[in-house]
C-alpha positions in Angstrom: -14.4 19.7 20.2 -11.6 17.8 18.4 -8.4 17.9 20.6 -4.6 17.3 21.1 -3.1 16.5 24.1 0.6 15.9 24.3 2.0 13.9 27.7 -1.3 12.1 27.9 0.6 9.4 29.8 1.4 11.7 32.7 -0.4 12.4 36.0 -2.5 15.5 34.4 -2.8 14.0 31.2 -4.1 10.3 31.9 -6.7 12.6 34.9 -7.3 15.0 31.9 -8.0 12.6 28.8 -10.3 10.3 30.9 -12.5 13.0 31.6 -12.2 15.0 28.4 -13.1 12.0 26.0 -16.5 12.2 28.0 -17.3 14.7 25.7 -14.8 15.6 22.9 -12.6 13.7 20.1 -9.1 13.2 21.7 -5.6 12.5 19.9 -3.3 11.9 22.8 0.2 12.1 21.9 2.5 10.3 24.1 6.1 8.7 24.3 5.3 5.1 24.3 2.1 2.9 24.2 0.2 3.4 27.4 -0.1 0.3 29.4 -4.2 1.1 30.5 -5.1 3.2 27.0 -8.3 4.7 27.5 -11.2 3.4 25.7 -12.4 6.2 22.9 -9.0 7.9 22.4 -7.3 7.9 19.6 -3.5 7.7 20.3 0.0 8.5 18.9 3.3 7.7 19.7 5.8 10.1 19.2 9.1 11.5 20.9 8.9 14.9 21.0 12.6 15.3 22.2 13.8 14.4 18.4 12.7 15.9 15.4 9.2 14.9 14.8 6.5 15.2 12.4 3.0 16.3 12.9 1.6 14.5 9.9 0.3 11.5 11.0 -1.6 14.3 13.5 -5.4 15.3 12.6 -5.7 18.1 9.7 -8.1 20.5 11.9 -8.4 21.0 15.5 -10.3 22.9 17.7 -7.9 23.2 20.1 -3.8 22.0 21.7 -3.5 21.4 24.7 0.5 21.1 25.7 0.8 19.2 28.8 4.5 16.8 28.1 7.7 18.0 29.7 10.8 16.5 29.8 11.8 13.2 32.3 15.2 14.0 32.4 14.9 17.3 33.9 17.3 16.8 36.7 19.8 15.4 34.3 21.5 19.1 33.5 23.9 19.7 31.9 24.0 16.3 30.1 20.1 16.0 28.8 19.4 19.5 28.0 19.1 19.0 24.2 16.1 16.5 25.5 14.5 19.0 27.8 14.7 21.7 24.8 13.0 19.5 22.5 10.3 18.8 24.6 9.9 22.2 26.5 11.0 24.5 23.8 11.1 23.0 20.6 7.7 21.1 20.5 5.9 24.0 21.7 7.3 26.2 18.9 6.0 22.8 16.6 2.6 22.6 18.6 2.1 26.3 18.5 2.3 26.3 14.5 0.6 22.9 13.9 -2.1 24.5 16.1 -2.4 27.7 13.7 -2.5 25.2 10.5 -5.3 23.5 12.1 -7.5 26.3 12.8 -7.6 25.7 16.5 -9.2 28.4 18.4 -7.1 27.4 22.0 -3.8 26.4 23.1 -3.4 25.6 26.6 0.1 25.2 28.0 1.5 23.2 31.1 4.1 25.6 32.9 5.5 26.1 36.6 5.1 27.8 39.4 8.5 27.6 39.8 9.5 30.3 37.5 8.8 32.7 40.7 11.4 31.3 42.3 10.7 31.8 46.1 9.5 34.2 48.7 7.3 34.9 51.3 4.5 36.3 49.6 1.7 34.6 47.6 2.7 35.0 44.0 0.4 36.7 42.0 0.4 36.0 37.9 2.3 39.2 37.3 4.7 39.4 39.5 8.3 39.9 38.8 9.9 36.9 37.4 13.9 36.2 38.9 16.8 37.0 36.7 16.7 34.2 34.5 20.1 33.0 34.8 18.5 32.1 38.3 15.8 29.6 37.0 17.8 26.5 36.0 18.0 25.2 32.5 14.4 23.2 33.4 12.6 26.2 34.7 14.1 28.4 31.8 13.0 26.2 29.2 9.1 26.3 30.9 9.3 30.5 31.0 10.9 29.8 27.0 7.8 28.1 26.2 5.7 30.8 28.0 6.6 33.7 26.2 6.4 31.9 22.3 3.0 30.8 23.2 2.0 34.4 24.6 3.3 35.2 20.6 0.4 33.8 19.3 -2.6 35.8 21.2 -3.7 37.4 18.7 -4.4 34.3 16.2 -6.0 31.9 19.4 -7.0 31.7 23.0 -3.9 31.2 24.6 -3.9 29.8 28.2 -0.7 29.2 30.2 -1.0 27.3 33.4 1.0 28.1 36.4 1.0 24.3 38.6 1.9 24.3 42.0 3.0 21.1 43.9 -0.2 18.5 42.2 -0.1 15.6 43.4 -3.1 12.3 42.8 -3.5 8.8 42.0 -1.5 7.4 40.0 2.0 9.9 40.4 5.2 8.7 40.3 6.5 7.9 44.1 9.8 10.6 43.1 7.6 13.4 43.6 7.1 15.4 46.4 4.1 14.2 48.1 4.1 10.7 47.4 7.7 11.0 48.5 6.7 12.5 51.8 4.2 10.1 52.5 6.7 7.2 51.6 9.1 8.8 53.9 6.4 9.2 56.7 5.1 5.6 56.7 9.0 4.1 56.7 9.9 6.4 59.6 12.6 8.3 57.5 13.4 12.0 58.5 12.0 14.5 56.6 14.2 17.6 56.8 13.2 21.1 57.4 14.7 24.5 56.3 13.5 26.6 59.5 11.2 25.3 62.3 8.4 24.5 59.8 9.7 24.0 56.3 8.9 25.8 52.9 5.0 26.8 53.1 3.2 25.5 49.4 -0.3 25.1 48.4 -0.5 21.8 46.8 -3.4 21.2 44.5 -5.2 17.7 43.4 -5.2 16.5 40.2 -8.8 16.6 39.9 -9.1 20.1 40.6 -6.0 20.8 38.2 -8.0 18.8 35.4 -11.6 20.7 36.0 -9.3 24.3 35.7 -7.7 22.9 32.5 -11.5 22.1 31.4 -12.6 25.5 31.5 -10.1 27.2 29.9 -12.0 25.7 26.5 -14.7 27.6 27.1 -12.7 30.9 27.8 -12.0 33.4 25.5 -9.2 35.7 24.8 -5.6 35.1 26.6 -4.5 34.7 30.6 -2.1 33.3 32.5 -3.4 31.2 35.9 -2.1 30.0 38.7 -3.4 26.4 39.3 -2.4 25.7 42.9 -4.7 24.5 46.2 -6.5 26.5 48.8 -4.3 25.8 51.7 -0.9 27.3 52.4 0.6 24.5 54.2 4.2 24.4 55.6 6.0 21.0 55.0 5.8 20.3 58.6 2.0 20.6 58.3 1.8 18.3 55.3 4.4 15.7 56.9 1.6 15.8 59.9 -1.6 15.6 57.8 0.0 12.3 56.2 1.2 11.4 59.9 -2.1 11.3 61.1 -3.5 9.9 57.6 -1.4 7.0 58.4 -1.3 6.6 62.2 2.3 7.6 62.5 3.8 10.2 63.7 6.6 12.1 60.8 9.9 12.1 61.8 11.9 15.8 61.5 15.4 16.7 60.8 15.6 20.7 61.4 18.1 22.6 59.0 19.3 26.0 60.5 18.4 27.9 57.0 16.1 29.8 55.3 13.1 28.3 53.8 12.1 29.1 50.1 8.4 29.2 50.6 6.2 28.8 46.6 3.1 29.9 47.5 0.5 30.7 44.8 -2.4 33.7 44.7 -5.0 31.8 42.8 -7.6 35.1 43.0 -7.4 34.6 39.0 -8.2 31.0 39.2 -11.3 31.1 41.6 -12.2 34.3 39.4 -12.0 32.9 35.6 -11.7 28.9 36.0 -12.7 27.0 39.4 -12.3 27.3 43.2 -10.3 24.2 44.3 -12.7 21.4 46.1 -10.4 18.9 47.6 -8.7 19.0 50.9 -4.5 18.1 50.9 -6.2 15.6 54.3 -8.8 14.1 51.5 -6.4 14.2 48.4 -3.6 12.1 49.8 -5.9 9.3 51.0 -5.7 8.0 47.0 -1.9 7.8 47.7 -1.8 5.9 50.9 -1.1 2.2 50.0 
């Protein structure tokens, strides 16, 4: 196949394009010059936050696969415009360019998060919160959802769900290479409850081989990509403990936890049953 894939500099992307290219013609589009480019792809710089134009961009595809999001997504109210452009804007862009083309897919990178929080697994169609109750970030992800549902009839459309990935290579901000930072230092990790939130945090190698076989489905879906294990925080904090040969520290907060747990009956059904362990994933993180 001949393929785009927008935030090829990011944790799924660079995971995503180093296996893809195994096989397929990839056009990476990314924000700046990667520092390790991947032999065999074909890449273009471009800041999809700003108008931008797609034609400098091959002339037929097979398939789009919309991965980029926004960096400054904690930055509300004063970076929304960037977060729009990215999330919203390029995906209305993408979606088009991808119809010009002739593609046949268009996957799209969107969040568990739109759920919000309870304690029950979520399953793809369950009720989404009032959307005043998202945040601008998550709002702009459920935006992007529902223009690329729009197109259905003229593609494959595929909108992915992640939960909590974590691998090699993530940005030490994030939540488990945070936790695992915090563990090895000896630096509390709070708690909301005895035991924390309760997640299922995937790997990015199982979030890449679900990504993979959406090109080789047909028609249009919406999957959770999330791991096999519901884990409270206080379980992860002492799977990383014992990773590490020390023990976490806890601060417990008198409050409710917002457990973002995923049903991924969809996933194992029509893509992949997650392979790696959280207790074997983290090991790649552990410096």
């Amino acid at each position: 196949m001949n393929i785009l894939i927008t935030g090829a500099n990011g944790l799924l992307g660079v995971h995503a394009v180093r296996q893809l290219v195994a096989q397929h013609q990839v056009h990476a589009l990314v924000h700046s010059a990667p520092l390790e480019p991947v032999a065999g792809v074909t890449y273009h710089v471009t800041d999809l936050s700003v108008d931008w134009s797609t034609e400098s961009l091959p002339d037929a595809l097979d398939a789009v696969i919309h991965l980029a999001q926004s960096s400054r997504f904690r930055e509300f109210p004063e970076q929304t415009m960037d977060v729009f452009g990215v999330n919203v804007a390029s995906t209305a862009r993408l979606l088009d360019y991808a119809r010009l083309c002739g593609a046949r897919h268009f996957i799209l990178a969107s969040s568990g998060g739109v759920y919000g929080a309870g304690d029950e697994a979520f399953k793809e169609n369950s009720l989404i919160p009032h959307h005043g109750q998202l945040g601008y970030y998550l709002g702009s992800k459920l935006c992007a959802e529902v223009l690329a549902q729009n197109y259905s009839s003229l593609m494959n459309v595929a909108v992915l769900r992640f939960f909590f990935m974590y691998g090699e290579g993530q940005k030490r901000s994030m939540l488990v290479p945070r936790l695992i930072d915090n563990v090895m230092a000896g630096q509390p990790i709070t708690l909301q409850g005895e035991d924390g939130i309760k997640i299922n945090p995937i790997h990015v190698s199982d979030a890449v081989a679900a990504l993979d076989h959406c090109l080789g489905l047909e028609g249009s879906h919406t999957f959770n990509v999330a791991g096999s294990e519901v884990m409270s925080l206080r379980d992860i904090a002492e799977t990383i403990g014992r990773a590490v040969g020390r023990a976490p520290v806890f601060k417990v907060e008198d409050s409710e936890p917002r457990h973002l747990i995923a049903n991924i009956d969809a996933l194992r059904e029509s893509l992949i049953a997650p392979r790696v362990s959280f207790a074997q994933g983290i090991l790649e993180l552990i410096s």
